[in-house]
C-alpha positions in Angstrom: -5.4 31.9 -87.1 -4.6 34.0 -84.0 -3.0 31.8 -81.2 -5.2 30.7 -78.5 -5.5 33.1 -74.7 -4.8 31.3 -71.9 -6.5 33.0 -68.8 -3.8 33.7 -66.0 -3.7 31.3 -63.5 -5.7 33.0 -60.0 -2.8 34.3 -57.9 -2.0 32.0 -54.4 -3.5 32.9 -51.8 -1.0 34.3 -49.2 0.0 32.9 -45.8 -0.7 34.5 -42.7 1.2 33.6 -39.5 -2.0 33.9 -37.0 -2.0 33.3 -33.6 -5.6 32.2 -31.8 -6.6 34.7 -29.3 -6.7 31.7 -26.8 -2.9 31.0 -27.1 -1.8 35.0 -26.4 -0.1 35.5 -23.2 -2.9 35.7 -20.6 -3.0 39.3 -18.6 -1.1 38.0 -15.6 2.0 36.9 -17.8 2.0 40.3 -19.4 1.9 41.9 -15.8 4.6 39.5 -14.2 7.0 40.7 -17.6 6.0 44.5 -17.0 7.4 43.9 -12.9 10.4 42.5 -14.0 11.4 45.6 -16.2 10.3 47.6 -13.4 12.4 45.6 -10.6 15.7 45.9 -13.2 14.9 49.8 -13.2 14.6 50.1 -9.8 17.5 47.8 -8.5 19.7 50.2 -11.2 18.6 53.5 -10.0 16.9 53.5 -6.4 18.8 54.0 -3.4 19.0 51.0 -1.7 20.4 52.4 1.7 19.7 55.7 2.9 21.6 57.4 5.7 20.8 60.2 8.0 23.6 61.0 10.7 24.3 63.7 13.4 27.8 64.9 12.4 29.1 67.2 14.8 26.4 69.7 14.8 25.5 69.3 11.3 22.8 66.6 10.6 23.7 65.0 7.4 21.8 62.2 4.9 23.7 60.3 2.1 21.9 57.5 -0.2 23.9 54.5 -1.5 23.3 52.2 -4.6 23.0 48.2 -4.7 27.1 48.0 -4.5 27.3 50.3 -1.5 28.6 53.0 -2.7 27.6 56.6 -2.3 25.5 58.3 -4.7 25.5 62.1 -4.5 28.8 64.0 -4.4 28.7 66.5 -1.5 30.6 69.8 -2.4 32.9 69.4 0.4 33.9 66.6 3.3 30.7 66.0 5.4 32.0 63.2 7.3 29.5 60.3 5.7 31.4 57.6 4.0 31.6 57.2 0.8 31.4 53.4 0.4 29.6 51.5 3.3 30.9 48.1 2.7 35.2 49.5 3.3 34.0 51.5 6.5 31.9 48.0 7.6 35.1 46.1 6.5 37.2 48.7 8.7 35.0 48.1 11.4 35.6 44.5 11.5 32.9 42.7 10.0 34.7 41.1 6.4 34.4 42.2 3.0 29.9 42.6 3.4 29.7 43.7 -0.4 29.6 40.2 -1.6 26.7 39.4 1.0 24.9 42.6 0.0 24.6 43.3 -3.5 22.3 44.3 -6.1 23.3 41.4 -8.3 21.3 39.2 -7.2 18.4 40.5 -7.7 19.3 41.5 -11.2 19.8 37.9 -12.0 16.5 37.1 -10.4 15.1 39.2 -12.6 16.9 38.3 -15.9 16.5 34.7 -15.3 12.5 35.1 -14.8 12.3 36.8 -18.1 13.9 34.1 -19.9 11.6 31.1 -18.0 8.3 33.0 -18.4 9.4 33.9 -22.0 9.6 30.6 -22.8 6.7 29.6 -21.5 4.8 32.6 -23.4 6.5 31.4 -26.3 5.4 27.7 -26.1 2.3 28.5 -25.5 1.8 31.2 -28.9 3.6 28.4 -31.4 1.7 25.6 -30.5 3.9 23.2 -31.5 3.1 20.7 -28.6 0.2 17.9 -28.3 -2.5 19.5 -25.3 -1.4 17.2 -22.2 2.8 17.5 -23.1 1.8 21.2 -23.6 -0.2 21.5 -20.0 3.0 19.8 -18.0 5.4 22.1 -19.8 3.6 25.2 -18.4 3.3 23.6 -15.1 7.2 22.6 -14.7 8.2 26.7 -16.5 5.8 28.3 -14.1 7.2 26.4 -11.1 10.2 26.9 -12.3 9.9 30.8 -12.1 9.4 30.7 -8.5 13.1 30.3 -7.9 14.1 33.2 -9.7 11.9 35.6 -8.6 12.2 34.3 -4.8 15.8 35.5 -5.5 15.1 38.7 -5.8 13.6 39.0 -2.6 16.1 37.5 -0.9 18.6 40.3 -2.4 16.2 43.0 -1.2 15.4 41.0 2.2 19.1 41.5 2.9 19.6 45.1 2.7 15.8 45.3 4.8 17.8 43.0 7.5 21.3 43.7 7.6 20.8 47.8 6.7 17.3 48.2 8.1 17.5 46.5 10.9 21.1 45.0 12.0 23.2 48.4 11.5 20.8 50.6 12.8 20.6 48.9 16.2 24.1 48.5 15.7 24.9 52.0 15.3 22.4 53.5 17.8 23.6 50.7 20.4 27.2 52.7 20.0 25.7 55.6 20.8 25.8 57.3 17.2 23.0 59.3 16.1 22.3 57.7 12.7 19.2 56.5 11.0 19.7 53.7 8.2 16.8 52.9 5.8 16.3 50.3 3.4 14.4 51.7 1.0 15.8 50.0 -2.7 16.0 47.0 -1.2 12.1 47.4 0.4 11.2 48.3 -3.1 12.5 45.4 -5.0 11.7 42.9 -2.3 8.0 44.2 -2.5 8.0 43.8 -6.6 9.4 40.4 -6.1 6.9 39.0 -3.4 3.9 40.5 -6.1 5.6 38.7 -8.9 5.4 35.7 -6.6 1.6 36.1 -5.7 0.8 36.0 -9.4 3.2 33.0 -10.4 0.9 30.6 -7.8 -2.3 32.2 -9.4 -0.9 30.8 -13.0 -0.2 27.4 -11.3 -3.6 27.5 -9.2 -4.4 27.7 -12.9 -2.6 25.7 -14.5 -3.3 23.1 -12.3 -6.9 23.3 -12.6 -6.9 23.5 -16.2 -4.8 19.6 -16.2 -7.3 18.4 -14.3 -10.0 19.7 -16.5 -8.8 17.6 -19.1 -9.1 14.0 -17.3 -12.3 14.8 -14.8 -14.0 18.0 -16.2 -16.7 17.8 -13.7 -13.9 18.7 -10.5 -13.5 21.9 -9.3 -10.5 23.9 -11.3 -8.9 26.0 -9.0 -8.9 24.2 -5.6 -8.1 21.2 -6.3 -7.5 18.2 -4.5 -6.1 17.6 -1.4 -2.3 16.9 -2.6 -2.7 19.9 -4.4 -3.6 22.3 -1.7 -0.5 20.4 0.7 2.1 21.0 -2.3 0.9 24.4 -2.9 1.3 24.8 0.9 4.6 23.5 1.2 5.7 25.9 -1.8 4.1 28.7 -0.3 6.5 27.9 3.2 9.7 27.4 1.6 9.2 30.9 -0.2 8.0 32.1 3.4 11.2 30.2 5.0 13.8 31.9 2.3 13.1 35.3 2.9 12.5 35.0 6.8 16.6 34.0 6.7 17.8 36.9 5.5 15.5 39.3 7.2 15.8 37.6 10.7 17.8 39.0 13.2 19.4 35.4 14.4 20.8 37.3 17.6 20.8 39.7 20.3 23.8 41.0 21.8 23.2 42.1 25.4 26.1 44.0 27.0 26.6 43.8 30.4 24.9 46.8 33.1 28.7 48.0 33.3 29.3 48.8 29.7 28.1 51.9 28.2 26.0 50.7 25.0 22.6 48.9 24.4 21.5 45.5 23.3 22.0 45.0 19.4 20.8 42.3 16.4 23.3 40.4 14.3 22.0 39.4 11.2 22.9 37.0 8.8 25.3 39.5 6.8 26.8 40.5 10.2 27.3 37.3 11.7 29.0 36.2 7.7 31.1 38.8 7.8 32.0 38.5 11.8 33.0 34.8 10.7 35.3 36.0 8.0 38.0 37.8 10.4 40.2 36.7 12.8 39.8 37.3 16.7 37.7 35.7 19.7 35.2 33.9 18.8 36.0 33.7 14.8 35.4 29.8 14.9 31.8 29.9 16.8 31.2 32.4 14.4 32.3 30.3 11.4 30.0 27.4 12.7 27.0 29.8 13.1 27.2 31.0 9.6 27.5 27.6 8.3 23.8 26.8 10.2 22.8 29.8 8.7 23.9 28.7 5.3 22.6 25.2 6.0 19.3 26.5 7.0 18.8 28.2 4.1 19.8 25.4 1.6 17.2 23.6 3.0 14.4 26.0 2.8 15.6 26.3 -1.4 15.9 22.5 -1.2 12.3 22.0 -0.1 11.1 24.6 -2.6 12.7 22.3 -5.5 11.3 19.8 -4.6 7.3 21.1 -4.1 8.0 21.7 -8.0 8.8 18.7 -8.4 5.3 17.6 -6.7 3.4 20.1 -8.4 4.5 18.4 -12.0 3.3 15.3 -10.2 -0.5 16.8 -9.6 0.1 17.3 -12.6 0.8 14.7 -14.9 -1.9 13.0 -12.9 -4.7 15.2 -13.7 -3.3 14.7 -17.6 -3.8 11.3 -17.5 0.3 10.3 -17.6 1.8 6.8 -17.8 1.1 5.5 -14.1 4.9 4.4 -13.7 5.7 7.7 -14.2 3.3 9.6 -12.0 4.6 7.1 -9.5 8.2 7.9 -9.9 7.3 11.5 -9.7 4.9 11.5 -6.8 7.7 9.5 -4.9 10.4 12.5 -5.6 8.5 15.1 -4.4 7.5 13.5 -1.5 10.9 12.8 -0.5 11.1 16.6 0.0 10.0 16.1 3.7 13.8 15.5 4.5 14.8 19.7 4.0 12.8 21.1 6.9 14.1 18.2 8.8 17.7 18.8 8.2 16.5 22.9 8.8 15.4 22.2 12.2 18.8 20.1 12.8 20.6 23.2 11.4 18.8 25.6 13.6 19.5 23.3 16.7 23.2 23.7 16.2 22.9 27.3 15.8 21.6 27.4 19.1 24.8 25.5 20.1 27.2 28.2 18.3 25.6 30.7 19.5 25.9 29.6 23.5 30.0 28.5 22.6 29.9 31.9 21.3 28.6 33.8 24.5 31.0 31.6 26.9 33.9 32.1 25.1 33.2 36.0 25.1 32.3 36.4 28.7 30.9 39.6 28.9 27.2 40.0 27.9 24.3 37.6 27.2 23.7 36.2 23.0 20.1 35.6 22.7 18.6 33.7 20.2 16.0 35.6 18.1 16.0 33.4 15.0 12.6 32.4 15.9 10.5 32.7 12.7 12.6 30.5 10.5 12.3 27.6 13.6 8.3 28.2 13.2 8.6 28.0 9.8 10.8 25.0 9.2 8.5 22.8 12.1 5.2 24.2 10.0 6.6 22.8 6.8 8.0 19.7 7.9 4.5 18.7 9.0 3.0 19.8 6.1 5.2 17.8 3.8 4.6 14.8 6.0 0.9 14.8 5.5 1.7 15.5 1.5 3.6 11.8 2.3 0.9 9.9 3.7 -1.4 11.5 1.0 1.3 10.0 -1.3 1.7 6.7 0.1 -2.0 6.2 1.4 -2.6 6.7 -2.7 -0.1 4.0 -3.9 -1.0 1.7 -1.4 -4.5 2.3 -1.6 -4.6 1.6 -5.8 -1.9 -1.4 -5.1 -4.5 -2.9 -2.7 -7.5 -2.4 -5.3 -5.5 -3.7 -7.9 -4.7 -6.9 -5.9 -8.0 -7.4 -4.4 -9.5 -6.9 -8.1 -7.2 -9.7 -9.7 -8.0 -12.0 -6.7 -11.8 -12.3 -7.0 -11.8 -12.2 -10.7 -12.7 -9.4 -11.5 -11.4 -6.2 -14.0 -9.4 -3.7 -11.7 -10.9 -0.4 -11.1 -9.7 2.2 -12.8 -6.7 4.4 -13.1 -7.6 8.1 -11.7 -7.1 10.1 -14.8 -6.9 7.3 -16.9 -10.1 7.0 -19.9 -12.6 5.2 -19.7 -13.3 1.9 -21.0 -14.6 1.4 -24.6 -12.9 5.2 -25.1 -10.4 5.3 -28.3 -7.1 5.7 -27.1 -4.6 7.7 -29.2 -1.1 7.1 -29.8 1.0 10.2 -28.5 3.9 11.5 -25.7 0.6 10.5 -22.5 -1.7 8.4 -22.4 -4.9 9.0 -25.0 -2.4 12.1 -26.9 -4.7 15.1 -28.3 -7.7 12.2 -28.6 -9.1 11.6 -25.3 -10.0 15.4 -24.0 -7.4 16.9 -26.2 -9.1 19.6 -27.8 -7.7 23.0 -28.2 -10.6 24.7 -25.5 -9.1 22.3 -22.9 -5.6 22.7 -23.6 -5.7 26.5 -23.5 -8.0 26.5 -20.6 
């Protein structure tokens, strides 16, 4: 008898590794990696100063990389310097190359890659519930505006200290030079549209959070906290590079000396504060306002993260005790511009010290657009703190006068409804309560 045929078992059906088409990296991510790898080119290989001069008869140009040193080798002696920050040091103005450097902006880039990658990665594995998922993107996205507002700083400098500082400088002394800017215009330019198209992921973002709570509200403007935090971001990016761009002061000599009125910059006024002679200590005490001006301005763009997660892990529908604890950290950010304005007063102060211990010539102060800009965002981060507290107060008072009369308390913005199954999970109502995958991905 022939022994039985077993028919082969059907083979398994494979695995495939798909990713939805609604969790791909949206357009503007995509664009935002494509600048990055185009701000590392360009800081690497664009001049960032160029140099035209008048040397004896002969007018001669030279171009010089992010470390300040030349980058074409002329046949023979032309009488440009080879490395800008030793003849600036020779001149008397410190060792500039650590104030003026391509380095930053390198990082700035490099560090943006790594935040917005992680973001794009999150976002393709789906390994998170929807409202934990929502926050994370809010906090990485905020998070990238630090980054890429360093950048611009590093190209800000070079547009201030080369573009603007050293040219009056040099054409105050009488020398027939021309100093451009141009790497550091470039990159500062690349960074500022990288900027532009973080806050229209976060206007986003945002919106999409709030979707998820109250579907019926408008997803890209917002509320009224929103539009104040996205203000106050939008300032302390505006108060960052206005430091470094600035001229802070104008040297004007006296009618008996035989040169013109000149800007210091910050860079200048650094390295002026860095070598010894009259004046080194008012200069020392400028810097430092500088410096203190400036940490606030960063300061007070920390924070207006901080207030953005706030909007939103209340649009997600967050533990209240939470949001609460949040909302009152980012509101705390009204303190910065304050303590900018205090800065700013006492550079006023140096900067007189400075002009009577020189006596000859008049040291105006020019640092106008960081004073506007610190005064703008101190008032808008006060109004973000009565929105704040007019909020906790307001649901306090509700909640009291509720419990007094009897009655059930009204209920907690974001929170669900009543009679709506709540889930177990990381917020309140987890992937149940308007946790689908069409509201999470937006």
């Amino acid at each position: 008898m022939p022994p039985p045929v077993y028919a082969a078992a059907p083979p398994q059906p494979q695995r495939e590794i798909r990713i939805p088409i609604e969790s791909l990296p949206s357009l503007v991510r995509v664009l935002v990696v494509c600048l990055c790898a185009l701000g590392i080119v360009a800081a690497l290989l664009v001049p960032w100063v160029h140099m035209e001069m008048r040397v004896g008869t002969e007018d001669e140009e030279a171009s010089y990389d992010g470390k300040l040193q030349r980058m074409d080798e002329p046949s023979e002696e032309d009488g440009v310097p080879d490395n800008l920050g030793t003849t600036l040091s020779e001149a008397g103005y410190g060792d500039v190359s650590s104030y003026y450097t391509r380095g930053v902006a390198i990082t700035g880039f490099i560090l943006l890659l790594i935040v917005l990658g992680a973001a794009m990665f999150l976002r393709s594995v789906d390994v998170l519930p929807p409202r934990p998922a929502r926050a994370v993107q809010v906090a990485l996205l905020g998070t990238a505006l630090l980054p890429a507002t360093m950048a611009v700083v590093a190209g800000m400098r070079f547009v201030g200290g080369f573009g603007i500082a050293f040219d009056s400088l040099f054409n105050a002394l009488g020398a027939k030079v021309d100093v451009s800017a141009y790497g550091g215009m470039a990159v500062a330019v690349i960074g500022l549209f990288i900027i532009v198209l973080l806050l229209l992921e976060l206007l986003k973002e945002l919106g999409a959070a709030r979707a998820i709570s109250a579907p019926g509200r408008p997803s890209l403007t917002g509320p009224f906290a929103q539009r104040a935090v996205l203000a106050i971001a939008v300032l302390a990016i505006a108060g960052i590079v206005a430091v470094p761009v600035t001229p802070w002061a104008r040297y004007v000599p006296e009618e008996s000396e035989d040169m013109k009125p000149f800007f210091q910059d910050e860079g200048l006024i650094s390295g002026r504060a860095d070598v010894s002679g009259t004046g080194q200590d008012e200069a020392h005490a400028m810097d430092k306002d500088i410096r203190h001006a400036s940490a606030c301005f960063w300061l007070a763009l920390v924070f207006s993260v901080v207030a953005m997660m706030a909007v939103a892990l209340d649009g997600l529908g967050a533990p209240r005790a939470a949001v609460t604890g949040v909302k009152l950290a980012g509101s705390m950010g009204f303190l910065f511009p304050l303590l900018g304005l205090m800065a700013l007063v006492g550079f006023m102060g140096a900067l007189k010290d400075l002009e009577i211990v020189l006596a000859s010539g008049d040291m105006q102060f020019m640092a106008y657009a960081p004073l506007i800009i610190a005064f703008v965002l101190l008032m808008a981060a006060l109004v973000y703190l009565a929105v704040v507290t007019r909020g906790l107060w307001g649901g306090r008072k509700a909640k009291f006068s509720a419990a007094a009369a009897g009655q059930p308390a009204a209920p907690v913005p974001g929170a669900p409804p009543v009679g709506w199954p709540v889930v177990e999970g990381p917020f309140q109502g987890g992937s149940g309560v308007g946790g689908t995958d069409e509201t999470r991905r937006g």
